[in-house]
N, C-alpha and C positions, 0 to 999 in steps of 0.2 A: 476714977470713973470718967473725968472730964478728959483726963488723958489718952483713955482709951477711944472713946467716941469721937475725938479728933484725930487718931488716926487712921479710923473708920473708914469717918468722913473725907480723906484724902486720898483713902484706896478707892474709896466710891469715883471720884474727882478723875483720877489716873484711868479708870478702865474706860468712863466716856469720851476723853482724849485719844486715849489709842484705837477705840470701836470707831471714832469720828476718821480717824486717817485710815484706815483697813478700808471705810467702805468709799473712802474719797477714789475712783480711777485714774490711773497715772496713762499721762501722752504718751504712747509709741509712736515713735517716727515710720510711716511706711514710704517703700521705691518702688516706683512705677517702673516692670520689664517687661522687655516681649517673648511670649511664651514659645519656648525652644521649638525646634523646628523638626517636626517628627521624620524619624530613621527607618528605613528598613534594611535588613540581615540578611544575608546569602546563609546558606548553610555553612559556611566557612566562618561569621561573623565579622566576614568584609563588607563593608559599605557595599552594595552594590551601585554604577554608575547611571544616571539618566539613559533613559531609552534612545539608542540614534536613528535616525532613520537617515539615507542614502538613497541617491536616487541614480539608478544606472544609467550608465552610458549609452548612446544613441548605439546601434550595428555595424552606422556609418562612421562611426569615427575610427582614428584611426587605430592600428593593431597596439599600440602602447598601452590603450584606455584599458581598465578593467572595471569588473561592475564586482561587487559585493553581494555574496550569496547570504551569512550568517554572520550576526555582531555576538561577542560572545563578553563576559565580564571583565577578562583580563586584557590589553592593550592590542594584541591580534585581531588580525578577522582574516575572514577566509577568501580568496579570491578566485575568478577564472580570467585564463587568458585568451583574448579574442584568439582566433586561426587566421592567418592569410587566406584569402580565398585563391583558386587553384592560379586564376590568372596573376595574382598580385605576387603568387608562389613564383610562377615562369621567369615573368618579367624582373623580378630581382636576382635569380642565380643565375642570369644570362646576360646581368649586365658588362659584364667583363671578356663577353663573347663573341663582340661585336656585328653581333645577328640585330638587324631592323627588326624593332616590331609590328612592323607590317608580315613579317614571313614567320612570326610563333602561333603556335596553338594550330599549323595546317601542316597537311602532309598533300602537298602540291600536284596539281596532276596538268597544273600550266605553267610555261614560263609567265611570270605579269608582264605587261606590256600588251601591245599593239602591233610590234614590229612582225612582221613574215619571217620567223625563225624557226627551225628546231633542231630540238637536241637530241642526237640517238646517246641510248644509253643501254650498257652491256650488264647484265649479272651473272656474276664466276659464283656458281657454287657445286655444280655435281660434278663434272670435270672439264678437261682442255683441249677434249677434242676438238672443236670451232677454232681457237685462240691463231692462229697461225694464218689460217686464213683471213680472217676479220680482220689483223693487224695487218696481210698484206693488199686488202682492198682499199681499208683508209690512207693509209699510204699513198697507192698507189693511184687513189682521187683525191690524195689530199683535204682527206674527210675529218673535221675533228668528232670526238667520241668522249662519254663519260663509262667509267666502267664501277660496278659496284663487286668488290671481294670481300667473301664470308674468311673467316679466319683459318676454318678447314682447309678451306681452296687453297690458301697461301703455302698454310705448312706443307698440303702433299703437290703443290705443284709451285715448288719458291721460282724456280731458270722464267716461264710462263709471267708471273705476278710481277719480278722484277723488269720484265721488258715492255710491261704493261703499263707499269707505274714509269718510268723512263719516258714515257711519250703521251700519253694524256694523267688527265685529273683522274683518282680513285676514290671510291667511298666506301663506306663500311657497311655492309651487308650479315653483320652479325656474327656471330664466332660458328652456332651450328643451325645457322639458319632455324632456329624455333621459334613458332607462332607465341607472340610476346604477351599476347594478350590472355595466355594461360598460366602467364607465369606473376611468381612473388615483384613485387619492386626491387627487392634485391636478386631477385635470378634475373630480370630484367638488365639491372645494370652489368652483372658478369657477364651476359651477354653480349653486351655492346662497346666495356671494357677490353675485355679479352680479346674480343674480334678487334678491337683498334690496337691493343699492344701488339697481336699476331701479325699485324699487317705492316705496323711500323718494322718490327723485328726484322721482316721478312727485304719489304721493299726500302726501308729509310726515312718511308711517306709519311704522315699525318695524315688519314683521311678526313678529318674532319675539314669542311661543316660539312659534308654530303654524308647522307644516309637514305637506305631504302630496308623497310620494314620487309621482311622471310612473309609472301603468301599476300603481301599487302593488305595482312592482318592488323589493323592498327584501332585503338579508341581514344578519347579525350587523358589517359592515367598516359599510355604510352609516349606519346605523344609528348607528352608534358616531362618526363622523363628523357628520352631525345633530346627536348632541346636545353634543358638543364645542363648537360652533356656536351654541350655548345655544336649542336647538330641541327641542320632544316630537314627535316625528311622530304623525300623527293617520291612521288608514285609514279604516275604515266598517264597517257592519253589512250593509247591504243598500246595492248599488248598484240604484238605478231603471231603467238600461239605456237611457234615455229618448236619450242620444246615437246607440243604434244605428239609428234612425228605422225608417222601414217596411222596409227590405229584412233587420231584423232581426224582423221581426213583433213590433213595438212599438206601441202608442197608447198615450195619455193613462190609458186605463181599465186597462191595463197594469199602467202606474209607480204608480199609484194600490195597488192589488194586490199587487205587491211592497212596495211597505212596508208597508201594512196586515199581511202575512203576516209582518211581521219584527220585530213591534213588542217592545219587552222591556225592561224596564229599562236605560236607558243606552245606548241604539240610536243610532248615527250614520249617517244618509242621507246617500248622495253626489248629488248630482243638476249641471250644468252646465246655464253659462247661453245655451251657445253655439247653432246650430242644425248637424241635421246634414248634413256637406259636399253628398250628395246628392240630399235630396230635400225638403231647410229646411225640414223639419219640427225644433218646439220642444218634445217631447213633454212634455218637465219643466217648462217653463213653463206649459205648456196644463192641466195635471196641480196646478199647487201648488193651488191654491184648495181645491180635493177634499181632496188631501193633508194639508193643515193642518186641517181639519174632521174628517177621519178620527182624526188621533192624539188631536186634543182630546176626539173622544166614544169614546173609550179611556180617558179618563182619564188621558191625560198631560202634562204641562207643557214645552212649549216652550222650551231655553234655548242660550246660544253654548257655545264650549268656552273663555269665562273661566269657568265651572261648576269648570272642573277647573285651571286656572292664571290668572292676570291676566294682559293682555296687558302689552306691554314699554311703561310711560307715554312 
């Protein structure tokens, strides 16, 4: 009996021992971190990157700068590229032209300067009847002349263009004489190509830098185009009118009259050597003789439009 109740008494003993540790708390150690750094997910489950912002480029800077249209997720972005403006356009494909830019972006209707000069100048395009004459008046006053050849004129009158070119400066008056101004930039330039290889082909010349627009139809695209081309265009002072023959109420005594009326420093006469379609009258040829004796008792000196550039050796 006493043996039992002492072992009772020691199971009694043992459960307040183990109840006393159960409810004693044990130290956990805690770490102080900093709470992760919230993510957000493309629909790919890529990180997507920080928002960039870009700030464009001024207008004025130069054509290198680009500005940023759209920033997109992946390491692209989208760009534009400035344009040359038309002038910045000229001025660098004519660098190797050797044209001043004082004579781009014009289609000249003076020589510059101040000096008492002018220059007659001839356009060969519908035919040859004048040609013969007009080379035996300059001649024969010892007159210099610039003459402009459409590329037509060359091929159907090459004996004409070659003895043309042989004795003054030529320019390129365009292959079929078409108003340029109705045409593509690239019918533009066949135009003004062709007309220059017909001419070369024909006479051995280079006409450039001379040109004269068909119609003296010209804008700021054409223009800019020409001298690309490494050309000045050349227009007039005074047109003689001498191709509108009689049914324009023209004579000789006329074309005389008009240019006397227009004389000015740096005066450029148009006059043609052709006759006209109607009534083969040569007004402008019948007309030079006068014509040259008039500017001279004016007191001015007769010269080409190398005055104002050299032609291409």
């Amino acid at each position: 009996m006493s043996s039992r109740l002492e072992s009772l008494l020691y199971a009694a003993a043992l459960v307040m021992v183990i109840g006393a540790g159960c409810a004693t708390p044990r130290a956990t150690p805690t770490v102080a971190s900093a709470p992760a750094p919230p993510m957000t997910w493309s629909t790919s489950s890529r990180a997507s990157p920080p928002a960039l912002t870009l700030t464009p480029v001024p207008t004025s800077a130069p054509s290198s700068s680009r500005s940023v249209s759209s920033v997109r997720s992946s390491p692209s972005t989208a760009r534009t590229t400035a344009v040359p403006s038309a002038t910045h356009a000229t001025t660098s494909t004519t660098e190797g032209c050797g044209i001043a830019p004082s004579l781009l972006g014009k289609d000249l209707t003076l020589l510059p300067g101040s000096a008492k000069v002018v220059a007659l100048t001839f356009d060969a395009g519908a035919n040859a009847n004048g040609v013969a004459p007009i080379l035996a008046t300059l001649a024969a006053r010892q007159a210099p002349g610039t003459f402009f050849l459409t590329g037509a004129f060359v091929n159907a009158f090459p004996a004409a263009s070659r003895t043309i070119a042989a004795s003054y400066p030529i320019g390129n008056h365009t292959q079929d004489h078409k108003d340029l101004t109705q045409l593509t930039t690239a019918e533009v330039l066949a135009e003004i190509r062709t007309g220059a290889a017909s001419i070369q082909k024909v006479t051995g010349v280079d006409p450039r830098p001379y040109f004269r627009f068909p119609y003296g139809a010209v804008n700021a695209s054409t223009i800019g185009v020409v001298n690309a081309e490494c050309y000045v265009p050349f227009r007039w002072t005074v047109d003689t009118l001498g191709w509108e023959g009689t049914a324009g109420k023209i004579s000789a005594d006329v074309v005389v009259q008009r240019v006397v009326g227009a004389l000015r420093p740096g005066a450029i006469v148009l006059m043609h050597v052709g006759s006209n379609p109607d009534d083969g009258t040569t007004f402008d040829a019948d007309a030079l003789p006068r014509v040259i004796d008039a500017i001279r008792a004016q007191g001015y000196t007769l010269v080409t439009l190398e005055r104002v550039l050299p032609a291409t050796p």
